[in-house]
Jmol script that loads the backbone (N, CA, C; Angstrom):
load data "model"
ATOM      1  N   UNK A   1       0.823  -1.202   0.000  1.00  0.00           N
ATOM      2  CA  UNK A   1       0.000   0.000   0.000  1.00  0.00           C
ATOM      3  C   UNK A   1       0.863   1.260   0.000  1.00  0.00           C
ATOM      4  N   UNK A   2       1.652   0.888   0.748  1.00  0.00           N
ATOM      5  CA  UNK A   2       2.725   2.674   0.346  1.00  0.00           C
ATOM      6  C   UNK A   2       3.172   2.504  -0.195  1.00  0.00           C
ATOM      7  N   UNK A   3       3.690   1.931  -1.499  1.00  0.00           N
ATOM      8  CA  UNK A   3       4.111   2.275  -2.890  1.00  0.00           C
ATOM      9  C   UNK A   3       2.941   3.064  -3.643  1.00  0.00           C
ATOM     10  N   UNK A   4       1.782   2.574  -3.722  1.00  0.00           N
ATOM     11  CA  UNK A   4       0.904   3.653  -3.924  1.00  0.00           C
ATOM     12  C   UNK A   4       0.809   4.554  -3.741  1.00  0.00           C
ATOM     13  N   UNK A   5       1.073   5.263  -2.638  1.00  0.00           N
ATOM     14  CA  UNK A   5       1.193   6.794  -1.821  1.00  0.00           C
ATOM     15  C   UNK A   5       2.363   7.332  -2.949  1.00  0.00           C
ATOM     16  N   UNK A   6       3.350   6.680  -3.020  1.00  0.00           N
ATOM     17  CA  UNK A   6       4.126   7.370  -3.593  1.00  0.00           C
ATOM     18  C   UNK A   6       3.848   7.697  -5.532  1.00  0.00           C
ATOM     19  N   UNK A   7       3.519   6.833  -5.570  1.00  0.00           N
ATOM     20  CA  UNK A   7       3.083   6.770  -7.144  1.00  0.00           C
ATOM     21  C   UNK A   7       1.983   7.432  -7.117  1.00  0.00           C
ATOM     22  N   UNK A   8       1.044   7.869  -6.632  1.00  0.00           N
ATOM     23  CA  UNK A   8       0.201   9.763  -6.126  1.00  0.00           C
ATOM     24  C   UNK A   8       0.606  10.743  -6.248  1.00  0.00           C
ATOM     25  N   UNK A   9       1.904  10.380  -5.445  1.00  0.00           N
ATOM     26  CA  UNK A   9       2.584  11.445  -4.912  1.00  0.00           C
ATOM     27  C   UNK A   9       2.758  11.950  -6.519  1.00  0.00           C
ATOM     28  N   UNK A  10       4.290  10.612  -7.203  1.00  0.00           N
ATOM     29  CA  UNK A  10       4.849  11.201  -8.301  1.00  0.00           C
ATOM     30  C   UNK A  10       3.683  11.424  -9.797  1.00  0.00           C
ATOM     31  N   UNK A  11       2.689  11.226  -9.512  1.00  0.00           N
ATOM     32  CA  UNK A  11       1.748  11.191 -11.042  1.00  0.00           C
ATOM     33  C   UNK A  11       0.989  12.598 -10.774  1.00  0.00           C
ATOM     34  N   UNK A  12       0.901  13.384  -9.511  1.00  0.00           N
ATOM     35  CA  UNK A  12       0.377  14.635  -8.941  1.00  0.00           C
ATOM     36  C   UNK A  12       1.151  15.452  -9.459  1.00  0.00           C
ATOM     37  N   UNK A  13       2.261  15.771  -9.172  1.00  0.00           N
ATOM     38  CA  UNK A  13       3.527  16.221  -8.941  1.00  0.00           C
ATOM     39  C   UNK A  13       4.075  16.773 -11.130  1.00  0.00           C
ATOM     40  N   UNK A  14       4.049  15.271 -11.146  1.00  0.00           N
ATOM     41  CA  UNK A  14       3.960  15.548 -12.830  1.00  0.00           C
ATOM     42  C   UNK A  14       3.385  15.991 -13.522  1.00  0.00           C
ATOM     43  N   UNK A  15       2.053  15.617 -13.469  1.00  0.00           N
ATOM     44  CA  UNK A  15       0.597  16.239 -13.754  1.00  0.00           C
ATOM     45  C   UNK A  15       0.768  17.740 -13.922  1.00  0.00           C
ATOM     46  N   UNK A  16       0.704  18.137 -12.050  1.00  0.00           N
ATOM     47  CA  UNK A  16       0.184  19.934 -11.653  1.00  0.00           C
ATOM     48  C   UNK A  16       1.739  20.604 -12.734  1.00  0.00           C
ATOM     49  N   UNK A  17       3.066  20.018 -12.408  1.00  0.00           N
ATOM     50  CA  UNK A  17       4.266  20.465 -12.812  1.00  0.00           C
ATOM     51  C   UNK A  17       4.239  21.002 -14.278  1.00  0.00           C
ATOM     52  N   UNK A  18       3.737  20.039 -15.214  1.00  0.00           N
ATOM     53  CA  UNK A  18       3.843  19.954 -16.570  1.00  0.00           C
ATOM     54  C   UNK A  18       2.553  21.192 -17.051  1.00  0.00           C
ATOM     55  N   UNK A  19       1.791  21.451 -15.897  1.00  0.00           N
ATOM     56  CA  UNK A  19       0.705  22.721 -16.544  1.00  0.00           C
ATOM     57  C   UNK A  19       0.969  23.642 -16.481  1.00  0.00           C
ATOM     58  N   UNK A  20       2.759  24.049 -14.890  1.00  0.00           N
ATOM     59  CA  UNK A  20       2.512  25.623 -14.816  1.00  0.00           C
ATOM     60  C   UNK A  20       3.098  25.696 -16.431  1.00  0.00           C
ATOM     61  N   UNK A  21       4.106  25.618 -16.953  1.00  0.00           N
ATOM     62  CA  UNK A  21       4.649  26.768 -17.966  1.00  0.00           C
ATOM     63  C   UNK A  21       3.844  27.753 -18.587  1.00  0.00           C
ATOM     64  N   UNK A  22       2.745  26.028 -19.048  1.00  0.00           N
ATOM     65  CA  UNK A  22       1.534  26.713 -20.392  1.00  0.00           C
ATOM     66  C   UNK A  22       0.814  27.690 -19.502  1.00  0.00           C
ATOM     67  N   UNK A  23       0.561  27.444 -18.222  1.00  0.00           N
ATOM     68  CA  UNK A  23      -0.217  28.310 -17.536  1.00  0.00           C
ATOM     69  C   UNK A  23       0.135  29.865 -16.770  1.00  0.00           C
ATOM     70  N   UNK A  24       1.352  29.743 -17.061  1.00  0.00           N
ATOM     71  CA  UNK A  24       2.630  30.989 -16.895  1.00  0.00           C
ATOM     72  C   UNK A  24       3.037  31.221 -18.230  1.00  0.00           C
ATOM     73  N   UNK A  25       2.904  31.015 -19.051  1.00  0.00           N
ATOM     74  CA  UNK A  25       2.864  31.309 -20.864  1.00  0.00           C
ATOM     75  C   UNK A  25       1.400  31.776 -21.313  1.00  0.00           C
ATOM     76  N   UNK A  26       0.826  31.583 -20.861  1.00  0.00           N
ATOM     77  CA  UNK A  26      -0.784  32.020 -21.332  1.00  0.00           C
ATOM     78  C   UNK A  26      -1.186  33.454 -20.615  1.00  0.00           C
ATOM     79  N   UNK A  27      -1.414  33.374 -19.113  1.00  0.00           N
ATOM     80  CA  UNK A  27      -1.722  34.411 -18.241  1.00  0.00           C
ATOM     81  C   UNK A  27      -0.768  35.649 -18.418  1.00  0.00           C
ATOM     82  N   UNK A  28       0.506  35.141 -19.105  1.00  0.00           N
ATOM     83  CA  UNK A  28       1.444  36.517 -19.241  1.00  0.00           C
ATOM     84  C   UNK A  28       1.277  37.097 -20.589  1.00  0.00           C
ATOM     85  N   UNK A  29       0.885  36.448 -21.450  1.00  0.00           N
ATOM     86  CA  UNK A  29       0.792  36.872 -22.913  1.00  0.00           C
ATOM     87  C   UNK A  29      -0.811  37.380 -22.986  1.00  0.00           C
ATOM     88  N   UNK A  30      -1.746  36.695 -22.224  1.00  0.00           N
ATOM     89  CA  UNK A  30      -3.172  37.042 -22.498  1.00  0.00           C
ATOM     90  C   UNK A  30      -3.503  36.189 -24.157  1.00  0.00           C
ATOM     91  N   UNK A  31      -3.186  35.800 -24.371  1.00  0.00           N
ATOM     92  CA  UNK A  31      -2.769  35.095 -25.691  1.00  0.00           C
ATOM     93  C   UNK A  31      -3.608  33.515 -26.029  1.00  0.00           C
ATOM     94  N   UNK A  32      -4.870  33.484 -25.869  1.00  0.00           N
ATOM     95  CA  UNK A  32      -5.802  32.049 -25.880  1.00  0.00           C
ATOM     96  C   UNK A  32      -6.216  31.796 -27.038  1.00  0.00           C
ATOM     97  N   UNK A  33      -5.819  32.020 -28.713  1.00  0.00           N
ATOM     98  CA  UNK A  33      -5.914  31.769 -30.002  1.00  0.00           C
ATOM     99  C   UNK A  33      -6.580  30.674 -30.045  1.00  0.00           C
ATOM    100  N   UNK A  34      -5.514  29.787 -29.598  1.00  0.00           N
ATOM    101  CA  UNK A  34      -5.453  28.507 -29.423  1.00  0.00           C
ATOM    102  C   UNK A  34      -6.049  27.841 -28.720  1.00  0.00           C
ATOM    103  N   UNK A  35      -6.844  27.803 -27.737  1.00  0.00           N
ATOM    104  CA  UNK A  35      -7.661  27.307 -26.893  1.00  0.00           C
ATOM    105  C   UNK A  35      -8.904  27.410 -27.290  1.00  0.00           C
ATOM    106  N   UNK A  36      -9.473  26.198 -26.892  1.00  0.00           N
ATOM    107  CA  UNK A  36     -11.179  25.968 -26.903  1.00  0.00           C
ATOM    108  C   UNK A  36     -11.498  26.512 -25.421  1.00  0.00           C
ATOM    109  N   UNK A  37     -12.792  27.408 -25.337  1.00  0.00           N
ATOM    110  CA  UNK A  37     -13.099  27.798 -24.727  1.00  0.00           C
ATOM    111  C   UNK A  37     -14.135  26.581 -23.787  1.00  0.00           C
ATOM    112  N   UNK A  38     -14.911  26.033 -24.319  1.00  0.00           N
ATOM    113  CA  UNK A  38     -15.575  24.721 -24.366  1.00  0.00           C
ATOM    114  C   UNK A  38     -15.129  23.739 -23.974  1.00  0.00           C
ATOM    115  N   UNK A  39     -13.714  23.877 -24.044  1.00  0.00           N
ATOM    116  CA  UNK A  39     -12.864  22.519 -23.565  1.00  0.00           C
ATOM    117  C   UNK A  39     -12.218  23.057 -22.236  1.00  0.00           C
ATOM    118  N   UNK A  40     -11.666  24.125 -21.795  1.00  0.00           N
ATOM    119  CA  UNK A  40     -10.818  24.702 -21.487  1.00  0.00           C
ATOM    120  C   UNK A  40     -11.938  24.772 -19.939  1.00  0.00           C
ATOM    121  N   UNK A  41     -13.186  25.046 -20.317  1.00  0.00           N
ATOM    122  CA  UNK A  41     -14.248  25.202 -18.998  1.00  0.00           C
ATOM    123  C   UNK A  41     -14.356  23.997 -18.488  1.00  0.00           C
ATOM    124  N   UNK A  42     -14.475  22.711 -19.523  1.00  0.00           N
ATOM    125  CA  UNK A  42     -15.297  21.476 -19.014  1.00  0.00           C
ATOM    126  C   UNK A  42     -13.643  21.314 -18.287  1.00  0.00           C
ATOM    127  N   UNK A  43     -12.432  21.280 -18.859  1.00  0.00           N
ATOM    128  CA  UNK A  43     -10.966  21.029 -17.872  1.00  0.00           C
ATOM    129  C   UNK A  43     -11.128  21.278 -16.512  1.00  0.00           C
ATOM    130  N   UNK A  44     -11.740  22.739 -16.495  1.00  0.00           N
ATOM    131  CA  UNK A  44     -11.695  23.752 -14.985  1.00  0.00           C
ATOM    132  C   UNK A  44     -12.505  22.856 -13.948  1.00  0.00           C
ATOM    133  N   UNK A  45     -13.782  22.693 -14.762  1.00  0.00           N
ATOM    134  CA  UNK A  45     -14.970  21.860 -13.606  1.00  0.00           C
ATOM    135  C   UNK A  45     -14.998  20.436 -13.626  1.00  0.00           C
ATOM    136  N   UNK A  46     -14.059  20.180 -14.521  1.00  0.00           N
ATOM    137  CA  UNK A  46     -13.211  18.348 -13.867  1.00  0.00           C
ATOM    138  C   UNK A  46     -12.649  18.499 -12.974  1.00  0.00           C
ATOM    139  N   UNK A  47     -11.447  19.731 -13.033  1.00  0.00           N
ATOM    140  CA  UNK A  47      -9.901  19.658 -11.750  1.00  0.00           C
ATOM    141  C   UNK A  47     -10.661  19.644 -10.848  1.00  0.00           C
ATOM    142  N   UNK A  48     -11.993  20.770 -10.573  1.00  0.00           N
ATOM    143  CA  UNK A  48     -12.715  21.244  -9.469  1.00  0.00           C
ATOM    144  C   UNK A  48     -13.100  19.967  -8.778  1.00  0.00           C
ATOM    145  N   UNK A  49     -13.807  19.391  -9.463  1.00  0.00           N
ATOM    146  CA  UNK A  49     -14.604  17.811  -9.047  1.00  0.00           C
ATOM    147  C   UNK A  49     -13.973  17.124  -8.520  1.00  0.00           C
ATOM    148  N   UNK A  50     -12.381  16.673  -9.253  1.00  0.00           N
ATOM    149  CA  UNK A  50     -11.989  16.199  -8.790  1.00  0.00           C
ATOM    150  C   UNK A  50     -11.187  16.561  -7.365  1.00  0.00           C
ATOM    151  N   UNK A  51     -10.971  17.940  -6.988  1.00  0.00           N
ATOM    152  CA  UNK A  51     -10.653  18.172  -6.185  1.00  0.00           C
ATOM    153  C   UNK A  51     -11.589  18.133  -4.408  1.00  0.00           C
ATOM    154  N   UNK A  52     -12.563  18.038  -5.062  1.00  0.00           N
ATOM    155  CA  UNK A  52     -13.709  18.048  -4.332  1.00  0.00           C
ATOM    156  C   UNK A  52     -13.519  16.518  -3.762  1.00  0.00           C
ATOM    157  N   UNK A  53     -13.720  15.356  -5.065  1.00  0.00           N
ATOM    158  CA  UNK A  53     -13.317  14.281  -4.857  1.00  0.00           C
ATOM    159  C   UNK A  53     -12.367  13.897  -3.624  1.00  0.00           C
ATOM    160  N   UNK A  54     -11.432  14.356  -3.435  1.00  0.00           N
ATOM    161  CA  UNK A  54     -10.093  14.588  -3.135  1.00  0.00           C
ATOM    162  C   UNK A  54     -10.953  14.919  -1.405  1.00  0.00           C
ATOM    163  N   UNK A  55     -11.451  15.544  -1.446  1.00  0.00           N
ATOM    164  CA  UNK A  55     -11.955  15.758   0.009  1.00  0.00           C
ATOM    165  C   UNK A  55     -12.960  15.177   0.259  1.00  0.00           C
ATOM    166  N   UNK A  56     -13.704  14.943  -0.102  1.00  0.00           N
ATOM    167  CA  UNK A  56     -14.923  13.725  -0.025  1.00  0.00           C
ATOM    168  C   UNK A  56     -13.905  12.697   0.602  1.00  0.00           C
ATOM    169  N   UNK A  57     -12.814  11.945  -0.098  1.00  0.00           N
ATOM    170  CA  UNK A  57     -11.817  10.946   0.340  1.00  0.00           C
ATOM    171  C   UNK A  57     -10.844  11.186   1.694  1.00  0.00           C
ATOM    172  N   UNK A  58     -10.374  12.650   1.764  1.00  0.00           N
ATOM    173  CA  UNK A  58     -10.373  13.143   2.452  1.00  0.00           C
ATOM    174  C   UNK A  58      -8.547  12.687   2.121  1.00  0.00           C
ATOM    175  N   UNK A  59      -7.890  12.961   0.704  1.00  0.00           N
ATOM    176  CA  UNK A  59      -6.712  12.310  -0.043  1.00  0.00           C
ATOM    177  C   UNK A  59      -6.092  13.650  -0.467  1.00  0.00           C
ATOM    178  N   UNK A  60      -5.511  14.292   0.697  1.00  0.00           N
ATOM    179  CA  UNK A  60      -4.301  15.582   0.381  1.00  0.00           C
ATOM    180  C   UNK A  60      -3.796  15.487  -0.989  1.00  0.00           C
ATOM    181  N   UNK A  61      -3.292  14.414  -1.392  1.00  0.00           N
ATOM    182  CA  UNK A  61      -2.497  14.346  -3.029  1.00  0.00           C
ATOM    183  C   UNK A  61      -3.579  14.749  -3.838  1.00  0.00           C
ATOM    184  N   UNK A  62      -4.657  14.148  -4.049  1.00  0.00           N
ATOM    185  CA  UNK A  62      -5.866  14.517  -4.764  1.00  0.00           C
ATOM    186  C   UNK A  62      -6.316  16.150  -4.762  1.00  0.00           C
ATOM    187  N   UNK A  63      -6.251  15.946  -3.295  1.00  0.00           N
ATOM    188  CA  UNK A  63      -6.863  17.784  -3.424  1.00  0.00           C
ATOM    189  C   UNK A  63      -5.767  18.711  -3.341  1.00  0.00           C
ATOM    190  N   UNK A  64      -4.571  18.586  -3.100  1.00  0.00           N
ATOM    191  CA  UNK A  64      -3.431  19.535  -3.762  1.00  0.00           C
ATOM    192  C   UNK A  64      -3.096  19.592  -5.104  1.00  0.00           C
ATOM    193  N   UNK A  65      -2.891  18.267  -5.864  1.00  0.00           N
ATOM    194  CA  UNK A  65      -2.444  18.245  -6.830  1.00  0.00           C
ATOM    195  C   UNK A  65      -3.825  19.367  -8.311  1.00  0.00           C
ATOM    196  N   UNK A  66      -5.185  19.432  -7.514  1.00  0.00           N
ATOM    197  CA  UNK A  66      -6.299  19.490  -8.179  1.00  0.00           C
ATOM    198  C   UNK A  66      -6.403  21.199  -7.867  1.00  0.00           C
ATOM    199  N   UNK A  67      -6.264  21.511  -6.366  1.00  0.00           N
ATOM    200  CA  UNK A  67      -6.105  23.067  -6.348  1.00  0.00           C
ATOM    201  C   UNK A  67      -5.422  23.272  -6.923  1.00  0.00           C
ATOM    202  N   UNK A  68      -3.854  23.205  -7.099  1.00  0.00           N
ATOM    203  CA  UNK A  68      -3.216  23.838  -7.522  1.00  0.00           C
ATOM    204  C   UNK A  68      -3.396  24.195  -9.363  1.00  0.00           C
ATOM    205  N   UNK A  69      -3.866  23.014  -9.899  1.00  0.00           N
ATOM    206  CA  UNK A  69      -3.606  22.703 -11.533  1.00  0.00           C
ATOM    207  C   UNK A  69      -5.481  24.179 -11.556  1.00  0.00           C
ATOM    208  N   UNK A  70      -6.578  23.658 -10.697  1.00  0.00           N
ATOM    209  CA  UNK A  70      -7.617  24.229 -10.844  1.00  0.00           C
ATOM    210  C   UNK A  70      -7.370  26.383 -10.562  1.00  0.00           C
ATOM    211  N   UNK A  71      -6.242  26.104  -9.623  1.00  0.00           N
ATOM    212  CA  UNK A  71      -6.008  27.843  -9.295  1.00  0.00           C
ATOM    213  C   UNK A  71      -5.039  28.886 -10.670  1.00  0.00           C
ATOM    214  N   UNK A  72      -4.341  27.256 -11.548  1.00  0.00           N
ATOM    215  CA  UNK A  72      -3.943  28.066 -12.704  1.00  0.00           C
ATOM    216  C   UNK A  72      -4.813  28.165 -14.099  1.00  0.00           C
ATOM    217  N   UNK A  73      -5.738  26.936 -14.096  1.00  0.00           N
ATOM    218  CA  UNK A  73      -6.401  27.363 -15.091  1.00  0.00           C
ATOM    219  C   UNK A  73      -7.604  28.390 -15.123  1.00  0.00           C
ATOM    220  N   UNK A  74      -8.101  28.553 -13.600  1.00  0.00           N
ATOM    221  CA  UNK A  74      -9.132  29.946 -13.641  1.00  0.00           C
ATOM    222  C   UNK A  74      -8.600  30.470 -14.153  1.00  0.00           C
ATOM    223  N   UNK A  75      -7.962  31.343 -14.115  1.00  0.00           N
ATOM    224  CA  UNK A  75      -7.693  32.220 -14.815  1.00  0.00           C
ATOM    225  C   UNK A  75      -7.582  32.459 -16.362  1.00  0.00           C
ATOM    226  N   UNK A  76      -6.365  31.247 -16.711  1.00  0.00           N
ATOM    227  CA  UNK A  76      -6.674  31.256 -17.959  1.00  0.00           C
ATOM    228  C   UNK A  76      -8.252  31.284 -19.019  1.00  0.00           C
ATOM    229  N   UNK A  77      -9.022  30.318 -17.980  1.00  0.00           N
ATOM    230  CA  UNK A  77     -10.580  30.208 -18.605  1.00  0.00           C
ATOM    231  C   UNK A  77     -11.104  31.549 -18.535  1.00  0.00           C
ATOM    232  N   UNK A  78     -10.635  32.528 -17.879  1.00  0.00           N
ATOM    233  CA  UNK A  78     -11.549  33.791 -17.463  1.00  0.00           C
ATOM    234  C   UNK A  78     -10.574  34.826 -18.506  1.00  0.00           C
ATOM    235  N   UNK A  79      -9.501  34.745 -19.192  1.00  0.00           N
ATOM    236  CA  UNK A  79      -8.936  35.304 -19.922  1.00  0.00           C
ATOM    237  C   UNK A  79      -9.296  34.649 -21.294  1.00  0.00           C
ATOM    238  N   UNK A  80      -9.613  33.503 -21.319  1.00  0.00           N
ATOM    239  CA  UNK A  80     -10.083  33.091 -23.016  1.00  0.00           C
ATOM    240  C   UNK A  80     -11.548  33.438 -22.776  1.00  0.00           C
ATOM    241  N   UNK A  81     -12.585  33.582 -21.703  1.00  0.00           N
ATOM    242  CA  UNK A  81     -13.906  33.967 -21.937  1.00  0.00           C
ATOM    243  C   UNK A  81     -13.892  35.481 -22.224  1.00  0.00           C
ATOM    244  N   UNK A  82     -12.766  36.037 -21.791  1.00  0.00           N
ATOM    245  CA  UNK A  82     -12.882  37.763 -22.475  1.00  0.00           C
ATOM    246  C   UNK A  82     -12.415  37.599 -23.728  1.00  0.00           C
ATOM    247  N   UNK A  83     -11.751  37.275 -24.229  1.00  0.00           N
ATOM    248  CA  UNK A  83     -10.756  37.190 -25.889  1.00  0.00           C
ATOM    249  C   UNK A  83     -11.931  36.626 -26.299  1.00  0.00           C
ATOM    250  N   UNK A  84     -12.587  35.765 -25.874  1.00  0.00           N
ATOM    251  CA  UNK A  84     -13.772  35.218 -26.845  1.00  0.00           C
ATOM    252  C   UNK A  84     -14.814  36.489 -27.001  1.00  0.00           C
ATOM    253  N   UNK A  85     -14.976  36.728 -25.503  1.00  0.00           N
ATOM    254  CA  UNK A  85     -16.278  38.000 -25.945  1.00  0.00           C
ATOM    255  C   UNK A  85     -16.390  39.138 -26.356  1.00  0.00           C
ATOM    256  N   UNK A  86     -14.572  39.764 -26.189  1.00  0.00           N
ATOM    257  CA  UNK A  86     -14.291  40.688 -27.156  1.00  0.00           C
ATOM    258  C   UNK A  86     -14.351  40.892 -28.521  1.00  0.00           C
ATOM    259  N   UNK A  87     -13.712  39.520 -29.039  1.00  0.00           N
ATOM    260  CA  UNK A  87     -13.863  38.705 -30.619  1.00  0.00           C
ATOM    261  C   UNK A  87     -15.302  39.223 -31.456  1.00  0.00           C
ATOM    262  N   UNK A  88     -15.851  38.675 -30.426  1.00  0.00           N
ATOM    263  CA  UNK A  88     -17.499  38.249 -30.578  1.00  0.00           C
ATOM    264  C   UNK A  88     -17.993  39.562 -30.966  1.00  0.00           C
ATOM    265  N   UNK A  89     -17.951  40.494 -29.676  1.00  0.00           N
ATOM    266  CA  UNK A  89     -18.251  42.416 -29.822  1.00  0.00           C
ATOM    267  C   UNK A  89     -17.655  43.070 -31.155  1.00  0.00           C
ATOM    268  N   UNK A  90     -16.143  43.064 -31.458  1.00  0.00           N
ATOM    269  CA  UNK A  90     -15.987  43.547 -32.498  1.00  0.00           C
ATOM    270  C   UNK A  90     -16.359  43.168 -33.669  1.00  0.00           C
TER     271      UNK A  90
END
end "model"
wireframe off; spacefill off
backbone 0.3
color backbone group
């Protein structure tokens, strides 16, 4: 059973790790061309769920690894819902 813990640990770790760049590349440029807006929401209210999940279980790895990945993509989702609705206005 604690080899499991650790293989949480390292698949969390990789996971949240491998999102900041894009998510520190996006929020600094304002720059969501490329992103589905549609996809990019249903992402946000998975991490959420699952983070929720994560406390329902009451599984720190779950709900850290899920805040953290869920606290960088708000934003991004709230910066591609303006680029979209600006788009849209002009």
């Amino acid at each position: 059973m604690q080899s499991g813990i650790y293989i949480g640990y390292a698949a969390a770790i990789l996971t949240t790790a491998s999102f900041v760049p894009q998510a520190i590349k996006t929020i600094r440029s304002q720059d969501t061309e490329g992103i589905s807006v549609l996809m990019y929401l249903g992402f946000a209210i998975g991490v959420f769920l699952w983070m929720v999940y994560g406390l329902v279980r009451d599984d720190i790895v779950i709900i850290a690894a899920n805040a953290v990945t869920f606290l960088l993509a708000l934003p991004i989702l709230v910066i591609a819902l303006r680029n979209e609705w600006r788009a849209r206005k002009a």
